[in-house]
C-alpha atoms as a printed R data frame, in Angstrom:
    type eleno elety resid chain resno       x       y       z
1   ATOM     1    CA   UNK     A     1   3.406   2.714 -15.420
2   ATOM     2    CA   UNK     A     2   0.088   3.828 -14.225
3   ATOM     3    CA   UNK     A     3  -0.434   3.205 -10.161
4   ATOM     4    CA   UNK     A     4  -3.111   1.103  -9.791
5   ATOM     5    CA   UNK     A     5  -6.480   1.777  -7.931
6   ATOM     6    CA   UNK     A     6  -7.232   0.750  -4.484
7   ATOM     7    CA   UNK     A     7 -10.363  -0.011  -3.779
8   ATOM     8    CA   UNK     A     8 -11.389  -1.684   0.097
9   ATOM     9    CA   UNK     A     9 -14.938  -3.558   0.393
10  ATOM    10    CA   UNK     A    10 -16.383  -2.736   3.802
11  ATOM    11    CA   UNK     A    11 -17.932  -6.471   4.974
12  ATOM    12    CA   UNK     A    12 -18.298  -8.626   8.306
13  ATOM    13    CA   UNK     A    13 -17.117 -11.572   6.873
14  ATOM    14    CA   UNK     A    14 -13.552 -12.924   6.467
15  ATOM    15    CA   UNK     A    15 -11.897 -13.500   3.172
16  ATOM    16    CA   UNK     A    16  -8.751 -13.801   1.469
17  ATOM    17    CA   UNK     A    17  -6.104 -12.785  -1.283
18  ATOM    18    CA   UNK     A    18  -7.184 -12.890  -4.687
19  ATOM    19    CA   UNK     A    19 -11.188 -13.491  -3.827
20  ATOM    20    CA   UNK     A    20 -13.571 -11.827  -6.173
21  ATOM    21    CA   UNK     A    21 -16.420  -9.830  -4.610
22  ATOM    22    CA   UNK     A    22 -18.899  -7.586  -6.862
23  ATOM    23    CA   UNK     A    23 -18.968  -4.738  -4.887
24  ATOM    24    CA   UNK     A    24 -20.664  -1.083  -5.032
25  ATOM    25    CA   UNK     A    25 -18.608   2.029  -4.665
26  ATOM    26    CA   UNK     A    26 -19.839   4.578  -1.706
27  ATOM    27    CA   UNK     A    27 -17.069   7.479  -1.720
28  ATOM    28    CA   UNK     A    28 -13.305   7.892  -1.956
29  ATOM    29    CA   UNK     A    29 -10.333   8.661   0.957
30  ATOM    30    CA   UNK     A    30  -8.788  11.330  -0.586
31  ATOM    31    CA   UNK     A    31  -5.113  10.696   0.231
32  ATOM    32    CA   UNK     A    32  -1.800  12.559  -1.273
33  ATOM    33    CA   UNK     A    33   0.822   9.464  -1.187
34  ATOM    34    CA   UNK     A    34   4.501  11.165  -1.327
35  ATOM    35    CA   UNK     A    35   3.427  14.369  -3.183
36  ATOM    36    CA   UNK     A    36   1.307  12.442  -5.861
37  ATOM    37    CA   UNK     A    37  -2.471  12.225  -5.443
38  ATOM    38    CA   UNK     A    38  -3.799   8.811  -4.381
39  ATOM    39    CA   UNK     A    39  -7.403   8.243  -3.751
40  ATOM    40    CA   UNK     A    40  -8.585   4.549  -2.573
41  ATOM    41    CA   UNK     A    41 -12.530   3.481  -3.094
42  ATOM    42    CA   UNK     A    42 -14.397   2.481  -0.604
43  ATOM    43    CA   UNK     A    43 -17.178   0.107  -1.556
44  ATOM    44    CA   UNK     A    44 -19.672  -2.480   0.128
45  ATOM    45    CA   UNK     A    45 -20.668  -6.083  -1.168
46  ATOM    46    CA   UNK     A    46 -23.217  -6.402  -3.905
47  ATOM    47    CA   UNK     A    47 -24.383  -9.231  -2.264
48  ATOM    48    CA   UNK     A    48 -26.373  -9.590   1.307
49  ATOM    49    CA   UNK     A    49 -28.721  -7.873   3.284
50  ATOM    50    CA   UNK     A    50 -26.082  -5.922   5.672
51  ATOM    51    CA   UNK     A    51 -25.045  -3.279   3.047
52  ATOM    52    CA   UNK     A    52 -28.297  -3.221   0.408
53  ATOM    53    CA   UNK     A    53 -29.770  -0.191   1.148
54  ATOM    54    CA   UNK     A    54 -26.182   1.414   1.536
55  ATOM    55    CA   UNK     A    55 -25.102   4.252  -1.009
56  ATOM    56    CA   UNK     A    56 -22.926   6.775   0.263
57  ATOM    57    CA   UNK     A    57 -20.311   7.131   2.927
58  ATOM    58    CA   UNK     A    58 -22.286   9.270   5.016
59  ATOM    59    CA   UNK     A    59 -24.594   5.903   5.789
60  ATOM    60    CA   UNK     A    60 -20.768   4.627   7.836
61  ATOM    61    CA   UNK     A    61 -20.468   5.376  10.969
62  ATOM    62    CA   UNK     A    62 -17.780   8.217  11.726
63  ATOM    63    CA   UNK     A    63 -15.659   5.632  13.957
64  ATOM    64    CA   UNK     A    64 -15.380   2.610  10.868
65  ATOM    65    CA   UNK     A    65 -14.595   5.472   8.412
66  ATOM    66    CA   UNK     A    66 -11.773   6.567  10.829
67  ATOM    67    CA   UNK     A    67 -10.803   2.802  10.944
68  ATOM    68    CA   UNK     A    68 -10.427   2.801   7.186
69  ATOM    69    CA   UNK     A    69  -7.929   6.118   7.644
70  ATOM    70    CA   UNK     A    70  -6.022   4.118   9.982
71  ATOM    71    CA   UNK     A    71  -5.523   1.030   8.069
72  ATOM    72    CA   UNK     A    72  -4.092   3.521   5.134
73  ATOM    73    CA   UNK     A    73  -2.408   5.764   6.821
74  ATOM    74    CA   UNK     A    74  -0.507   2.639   8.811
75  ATOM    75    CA   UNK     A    75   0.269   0.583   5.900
76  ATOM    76    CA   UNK     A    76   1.971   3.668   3.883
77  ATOM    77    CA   UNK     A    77   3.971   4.544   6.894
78  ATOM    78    CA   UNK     A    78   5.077   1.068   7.210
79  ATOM    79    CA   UNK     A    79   6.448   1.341   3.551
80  ATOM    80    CA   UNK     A    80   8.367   4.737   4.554
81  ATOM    81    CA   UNK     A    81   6.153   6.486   2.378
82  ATOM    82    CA   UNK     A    82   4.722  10.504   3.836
83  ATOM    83    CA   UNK     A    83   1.044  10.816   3.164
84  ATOM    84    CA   UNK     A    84  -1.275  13.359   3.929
85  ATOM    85    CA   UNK     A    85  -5.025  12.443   4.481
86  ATOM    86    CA   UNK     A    86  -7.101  15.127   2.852
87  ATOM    87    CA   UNK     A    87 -10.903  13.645   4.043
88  ATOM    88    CA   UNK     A    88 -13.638  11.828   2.416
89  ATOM    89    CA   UNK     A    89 -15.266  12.531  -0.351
90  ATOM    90    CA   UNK     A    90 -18.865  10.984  -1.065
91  ATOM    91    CA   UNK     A    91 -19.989   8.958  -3.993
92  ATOM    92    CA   UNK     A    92 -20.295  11.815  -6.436
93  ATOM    93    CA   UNK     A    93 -16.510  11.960  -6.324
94  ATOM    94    CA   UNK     A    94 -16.459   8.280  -7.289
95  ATOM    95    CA   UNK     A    95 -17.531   9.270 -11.575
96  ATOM    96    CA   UNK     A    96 -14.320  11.565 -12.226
97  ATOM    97    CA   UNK     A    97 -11.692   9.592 -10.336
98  ATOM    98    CA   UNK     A    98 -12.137   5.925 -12.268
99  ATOM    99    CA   UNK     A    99 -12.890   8.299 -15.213
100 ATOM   100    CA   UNK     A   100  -9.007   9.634 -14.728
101 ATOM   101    CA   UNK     A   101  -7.746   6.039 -14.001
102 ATOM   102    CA   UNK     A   102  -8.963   5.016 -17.261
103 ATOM   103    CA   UNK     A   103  -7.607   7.785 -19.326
104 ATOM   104    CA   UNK     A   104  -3.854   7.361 -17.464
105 ATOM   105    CA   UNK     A   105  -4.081   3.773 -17.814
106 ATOM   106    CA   UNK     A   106  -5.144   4.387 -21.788
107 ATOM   107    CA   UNK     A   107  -2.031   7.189 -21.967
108 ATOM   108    CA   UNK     A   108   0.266   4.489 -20.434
């Protein structure tokens, strides 16, 4: 079975489980998630003025990015799991990694 891929949509609003938000991709969290590599997307809304003119991770302030770490890192160590937060990498990244997800979920 092929993990699937996290993605997290930066926004001010509240929402819930199982909402459907068009959403642009801005970099990935490079994570290793107990020895396997584990990347999560993080995107902003399609929609609204807030996030329009946003493209990259490097337009996020250093302090929400390190809010986004958090929330990972927490949740895995919550499910017992050892990770290892290897950094950011910007929306250039973003091409090759849903490339791979395609090709392991094709292979699966």
């Amino acid at each position: 079975m092929v993990p699937p891929l996290d993605a997290m949509v930066l926004m001010e609003e509240p929402t819930f489980a199982g909402c459907l938000i068009r959403a642009r991709p801005i970099g990935i969290l490079d994570m290793v998630d107990s020895g396997a590599h584990d990347g999560k997307l993080l995107c902003v809304p399609e929609a609204g003025f807030r996030h329009k003119e946003i493209r990259s991770i490097r337009q996020i302030a250093p302090n929400q990015l390190e809010e986004v770490v958090e929330f990972f890192r927490t949740y895995k160590n919550m499910e017992g799991r050892v990770t290892e937060i290897t950094g950011w990498l910007d929306v250039e990244a973003v091409p090759a990694l849903l490339q791979s997800c395609v090709e392991a979920a094709k292979a699966s």
